[in-house]
C-alpha positions as CSV (number, residue, x, y, z in Angstrom):
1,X,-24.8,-1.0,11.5
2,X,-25.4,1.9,9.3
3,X,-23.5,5.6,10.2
4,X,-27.3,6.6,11.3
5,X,-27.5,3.5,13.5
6,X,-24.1,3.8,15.0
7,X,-25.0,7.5,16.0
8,X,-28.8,6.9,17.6
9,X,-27.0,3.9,19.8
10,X,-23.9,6.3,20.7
11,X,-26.4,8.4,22.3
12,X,-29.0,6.0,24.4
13,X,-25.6,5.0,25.6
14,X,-26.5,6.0,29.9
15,X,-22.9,4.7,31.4
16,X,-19.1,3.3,31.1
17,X,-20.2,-0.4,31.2
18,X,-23.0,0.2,28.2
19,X,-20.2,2.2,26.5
20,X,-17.7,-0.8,26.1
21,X,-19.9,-3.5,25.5
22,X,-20.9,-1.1,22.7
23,X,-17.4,-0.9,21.4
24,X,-16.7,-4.1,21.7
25,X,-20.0,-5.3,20.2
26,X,-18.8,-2.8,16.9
27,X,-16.0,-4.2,16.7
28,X,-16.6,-7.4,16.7
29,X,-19.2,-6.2,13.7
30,X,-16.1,-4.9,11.8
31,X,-13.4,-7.6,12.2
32,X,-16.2,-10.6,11.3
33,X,-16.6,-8.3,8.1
34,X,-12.7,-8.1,7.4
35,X,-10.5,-9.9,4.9
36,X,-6.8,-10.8,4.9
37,X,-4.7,-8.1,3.3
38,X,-1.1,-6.9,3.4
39,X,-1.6,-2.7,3.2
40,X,0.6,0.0,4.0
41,X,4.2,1.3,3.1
42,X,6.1,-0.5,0.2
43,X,2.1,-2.4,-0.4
44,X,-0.5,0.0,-1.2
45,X,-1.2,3.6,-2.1
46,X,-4.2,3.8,-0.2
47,X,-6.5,1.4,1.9
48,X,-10.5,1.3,2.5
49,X,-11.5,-1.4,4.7
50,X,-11.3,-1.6,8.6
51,X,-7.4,-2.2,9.6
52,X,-8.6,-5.6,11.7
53,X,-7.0,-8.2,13.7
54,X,-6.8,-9.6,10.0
55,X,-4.7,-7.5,8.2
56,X,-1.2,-6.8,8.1
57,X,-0.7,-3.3,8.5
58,X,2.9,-1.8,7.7
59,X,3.3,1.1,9.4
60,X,6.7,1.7,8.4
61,X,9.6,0.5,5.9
62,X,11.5,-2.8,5.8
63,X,14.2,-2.5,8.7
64,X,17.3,-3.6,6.5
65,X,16.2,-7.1,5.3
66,X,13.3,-7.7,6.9
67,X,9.3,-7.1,6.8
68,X,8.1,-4.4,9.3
69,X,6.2,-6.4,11.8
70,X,2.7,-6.3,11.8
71,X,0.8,-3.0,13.7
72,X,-2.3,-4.1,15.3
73,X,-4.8,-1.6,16.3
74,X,-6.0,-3.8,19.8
75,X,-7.1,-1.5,22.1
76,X,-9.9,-0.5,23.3
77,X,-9.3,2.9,24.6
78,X,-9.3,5.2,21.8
79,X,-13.3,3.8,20.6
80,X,-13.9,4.4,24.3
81,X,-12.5,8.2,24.6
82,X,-13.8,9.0,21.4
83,X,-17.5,7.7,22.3
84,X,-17.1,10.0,25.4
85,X,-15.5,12.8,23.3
86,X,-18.7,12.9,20.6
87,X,-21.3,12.7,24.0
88,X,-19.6,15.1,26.0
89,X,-20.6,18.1,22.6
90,X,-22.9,20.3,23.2
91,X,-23.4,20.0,19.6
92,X,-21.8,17.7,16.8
93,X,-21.8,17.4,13.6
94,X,-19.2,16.0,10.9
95,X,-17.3,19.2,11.0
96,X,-16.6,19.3,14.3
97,X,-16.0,15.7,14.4
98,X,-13.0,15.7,12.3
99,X,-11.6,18.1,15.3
100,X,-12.9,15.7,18.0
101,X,-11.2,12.5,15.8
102,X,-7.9,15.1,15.8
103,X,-8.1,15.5,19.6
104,X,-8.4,12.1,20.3
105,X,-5.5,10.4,18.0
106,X,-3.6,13.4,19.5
107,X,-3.9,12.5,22.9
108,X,-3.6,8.6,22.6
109,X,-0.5,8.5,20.3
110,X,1.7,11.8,21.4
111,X,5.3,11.8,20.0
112,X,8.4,12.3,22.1
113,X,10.6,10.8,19.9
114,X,12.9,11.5,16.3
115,X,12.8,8.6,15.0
116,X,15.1,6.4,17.1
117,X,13.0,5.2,19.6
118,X,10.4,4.3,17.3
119,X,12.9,2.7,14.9
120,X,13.9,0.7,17.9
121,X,10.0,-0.4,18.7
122,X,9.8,-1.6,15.2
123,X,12.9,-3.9,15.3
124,X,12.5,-5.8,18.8
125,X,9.1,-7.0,17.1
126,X,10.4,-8.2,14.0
127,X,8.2,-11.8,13.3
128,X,5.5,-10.8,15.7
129,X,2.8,-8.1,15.9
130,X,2.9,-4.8,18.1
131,X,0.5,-3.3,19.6
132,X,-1.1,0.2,19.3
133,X,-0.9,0.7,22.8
134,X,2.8,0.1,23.0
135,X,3.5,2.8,20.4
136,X,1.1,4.7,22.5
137,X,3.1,3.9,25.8
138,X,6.1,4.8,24.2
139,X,5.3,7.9,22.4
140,X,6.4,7.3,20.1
141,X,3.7,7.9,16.9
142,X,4.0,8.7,13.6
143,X,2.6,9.9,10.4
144,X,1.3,6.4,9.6
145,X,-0.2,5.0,13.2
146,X,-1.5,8.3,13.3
147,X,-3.5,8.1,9.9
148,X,-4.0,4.4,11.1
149,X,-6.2,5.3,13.9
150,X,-7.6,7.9,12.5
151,X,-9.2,5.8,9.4
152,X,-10.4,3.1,12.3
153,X,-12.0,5.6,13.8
154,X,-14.5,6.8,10.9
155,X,-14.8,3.5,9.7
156,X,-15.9,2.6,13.2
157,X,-18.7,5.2,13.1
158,X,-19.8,4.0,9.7
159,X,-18.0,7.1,7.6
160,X,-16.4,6.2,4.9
161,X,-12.9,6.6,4.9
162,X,-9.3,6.1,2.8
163,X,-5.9,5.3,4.6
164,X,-3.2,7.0,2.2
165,X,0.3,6.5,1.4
166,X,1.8,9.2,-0.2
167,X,4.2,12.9,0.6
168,X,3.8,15.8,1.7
169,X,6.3,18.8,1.8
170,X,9.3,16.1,0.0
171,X,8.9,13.4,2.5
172,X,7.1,10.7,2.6
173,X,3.5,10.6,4.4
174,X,0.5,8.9,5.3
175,X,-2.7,10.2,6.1
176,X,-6.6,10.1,4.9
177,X,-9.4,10.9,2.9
178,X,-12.7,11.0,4.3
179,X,-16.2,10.8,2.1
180,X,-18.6,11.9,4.2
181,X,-21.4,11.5,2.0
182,X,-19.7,8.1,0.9
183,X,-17.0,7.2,-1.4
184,X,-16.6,8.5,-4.8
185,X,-19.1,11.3,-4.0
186,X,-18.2,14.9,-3.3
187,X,-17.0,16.2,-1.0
188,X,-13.8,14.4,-0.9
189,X,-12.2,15.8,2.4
190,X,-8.5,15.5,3.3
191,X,-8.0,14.8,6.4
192,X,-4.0,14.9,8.6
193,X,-4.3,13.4,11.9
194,X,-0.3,14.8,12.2
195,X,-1.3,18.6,12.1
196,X,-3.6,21.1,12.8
197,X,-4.8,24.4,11.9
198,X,-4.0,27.1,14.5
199,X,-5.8,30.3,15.3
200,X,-4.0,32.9,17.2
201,X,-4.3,35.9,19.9
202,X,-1.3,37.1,21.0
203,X,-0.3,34.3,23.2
204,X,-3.6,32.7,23.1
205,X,-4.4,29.7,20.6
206,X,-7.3,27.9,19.4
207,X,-6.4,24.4,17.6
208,X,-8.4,22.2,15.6
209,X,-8.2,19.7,13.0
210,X,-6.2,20.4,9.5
211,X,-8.6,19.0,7.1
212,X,-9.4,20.4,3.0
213,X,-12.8,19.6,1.3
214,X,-11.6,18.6,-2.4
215,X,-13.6,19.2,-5.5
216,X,-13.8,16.0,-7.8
217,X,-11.6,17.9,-9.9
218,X,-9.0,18.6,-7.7
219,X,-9.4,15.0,-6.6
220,X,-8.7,13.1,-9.5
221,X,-6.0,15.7,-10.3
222,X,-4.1,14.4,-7.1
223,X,-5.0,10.8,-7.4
224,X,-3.4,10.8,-11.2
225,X,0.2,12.2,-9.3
226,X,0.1,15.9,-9.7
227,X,1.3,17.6,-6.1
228,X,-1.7,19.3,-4.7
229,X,-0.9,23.0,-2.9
230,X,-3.0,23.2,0.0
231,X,-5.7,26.2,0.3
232,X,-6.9,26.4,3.7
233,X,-8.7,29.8,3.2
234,X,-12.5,27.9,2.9
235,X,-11.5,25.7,6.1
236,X,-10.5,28.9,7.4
237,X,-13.8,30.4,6.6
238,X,-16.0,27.3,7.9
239,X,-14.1,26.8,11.5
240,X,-14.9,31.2,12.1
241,X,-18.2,30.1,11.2
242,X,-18.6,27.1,13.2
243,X,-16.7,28.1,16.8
244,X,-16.7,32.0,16.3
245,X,-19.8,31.7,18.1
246,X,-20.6,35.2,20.4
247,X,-17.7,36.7,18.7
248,X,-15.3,34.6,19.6
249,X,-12.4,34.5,16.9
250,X,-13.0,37.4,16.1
251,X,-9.2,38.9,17.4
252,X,-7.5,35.7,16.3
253,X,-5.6,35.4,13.1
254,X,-5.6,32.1,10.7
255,X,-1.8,30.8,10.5
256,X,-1.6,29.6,7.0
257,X,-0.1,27.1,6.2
258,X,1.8,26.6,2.9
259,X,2.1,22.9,2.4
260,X,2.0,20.6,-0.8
261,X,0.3,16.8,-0.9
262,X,0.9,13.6,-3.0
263,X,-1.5,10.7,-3.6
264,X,0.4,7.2,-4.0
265,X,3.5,5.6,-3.6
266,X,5.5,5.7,-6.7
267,X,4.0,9.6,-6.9
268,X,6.0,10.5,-3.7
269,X,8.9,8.4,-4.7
270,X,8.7,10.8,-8.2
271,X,8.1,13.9,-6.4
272,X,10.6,12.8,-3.2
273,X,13.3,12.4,-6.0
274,X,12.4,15.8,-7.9
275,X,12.4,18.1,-4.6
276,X,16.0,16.4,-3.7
277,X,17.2,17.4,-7.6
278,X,16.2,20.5,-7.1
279,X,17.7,21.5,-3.9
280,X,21.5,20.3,-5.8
């Protein structure tokens, strides 16, 4: 199904029961169309195709001696809340979808954890798969089940999208790239499923996604390994102008956010080792 296909049949959808037979029937689409492929941390700077039932998806890095087991994204739910999430706007477009994709990853894969718990997760499975939905269970998400989702979730409305291993801010990180007038082409839109953007009125604060368009330029200047400063000041622009409707926003300030990105493994590894230097 094309990204216009997907979007007309999202919307004749009339109840719960037409809803998951949708899912599942897009689903099904997407894993008959998958190949076998070992992605993820230690494997691949960045990843394209539909993290199926197929692929071995590293989420983290080898626990001592052995292979991270195998994160399967098998559940349902998150298709299923986000179909509800996209019919449930008033109005939606791809700019407030990448808010509605934040909200969503947020709410199935919180994070009560440091590291531990997570670490702990990762090692009882060690020569079997786990599950999305334990690490959901669990909260107990990061950077990388996060991005995880998040790519499934474009892909699974027909945008295209990039999973990516890389840094930010000296440690290692994973999150996307979406293209959403197709890959290669402008704009090329980064997209954190970990963060958001924050406006604020005194105690009052209005969240949504943390995403920066990229120029080609600025693209192929990250891609090659240079660390990419982050200038939200057009994303700030675009969300005033796309909630700020009847004034609202109008009293709340931007939080900027000074943050730096990497593209690729050995990249972060580089930049990783020159932050550490540094601080000596």
């Amino acid at each position: 199904m094309t990204k216009e296909e997907i979007n007309k049949r999202i919307f004749e959808l009339e109840n719960d029961e037409e809803i998951i037979n949708f899912v599942k029937e897009r689903l099904d689409e997407l894993e008959i169309n998958s190949e076998e492929k070992t992605v993820g941390q230690n494997y691949t700077d960045s990843f394209q195709d539909y993290i199926s039932q197929k692929i071995h998806y590293k989420a983290a890095d080898k626990l001592g001696d052995k292979e991270c087991p195998d994160l399967v994204y098998d559940d349902m739910t998150p298709y299923i809340n986000l179909i509800k999430a996209i019919r449930n706007n008033s109005w939606y477009n791809a700019l407030t979808l990448i808010t509605t994709i934040f909200f969503v990853v947020y709410k199935y894969l919180p994070n009560t954890d440091f590291g531990f718990g997570r670490y702990m997760i990762y090692s009882s499975h060690i020569g079997r798969k786990l599950s999305i939905k334990t690490i959901s269970e669990e909260k107990v998400a990061f950077c990388s089940e996060k991005a995880g989702l998040a790519h499934n979730l474009f892909k699974f409305l027909g945008i295209d999208s990039e999973l990516v291993c890389g840094a930010k801010d000296g440690q290692f990180h994973s999150y996307n790239f979406i293209y959403p007038k197709g890959y290669g082409n402008e704009p090329m839109v980064l997209f954190d499923p970990s963060y958001f953007v924050n406006f604020k009125n005194g105690n009052d604060i209005s969240s949504y996604g943390f995403y920066k368009a990229f120029t080609r330029e600025d693209y192929e200047s990250l891609k090659s390994g240079i660390p990419m400063k982050i200038d939200l000041t057009k994303t700030e622009d675009t969300y005033r102008k796309l909630y700020g409707f009847n004034g609202f926003l109008d009293d709340y300030v931007f939080e900027p956010q000074d943050t730096t990105y990497v593209y690729g493994l050995e990249n972060a590894k580089n930049y990783i080792e020159s932050n550490s230097n540094l601080r000596k």
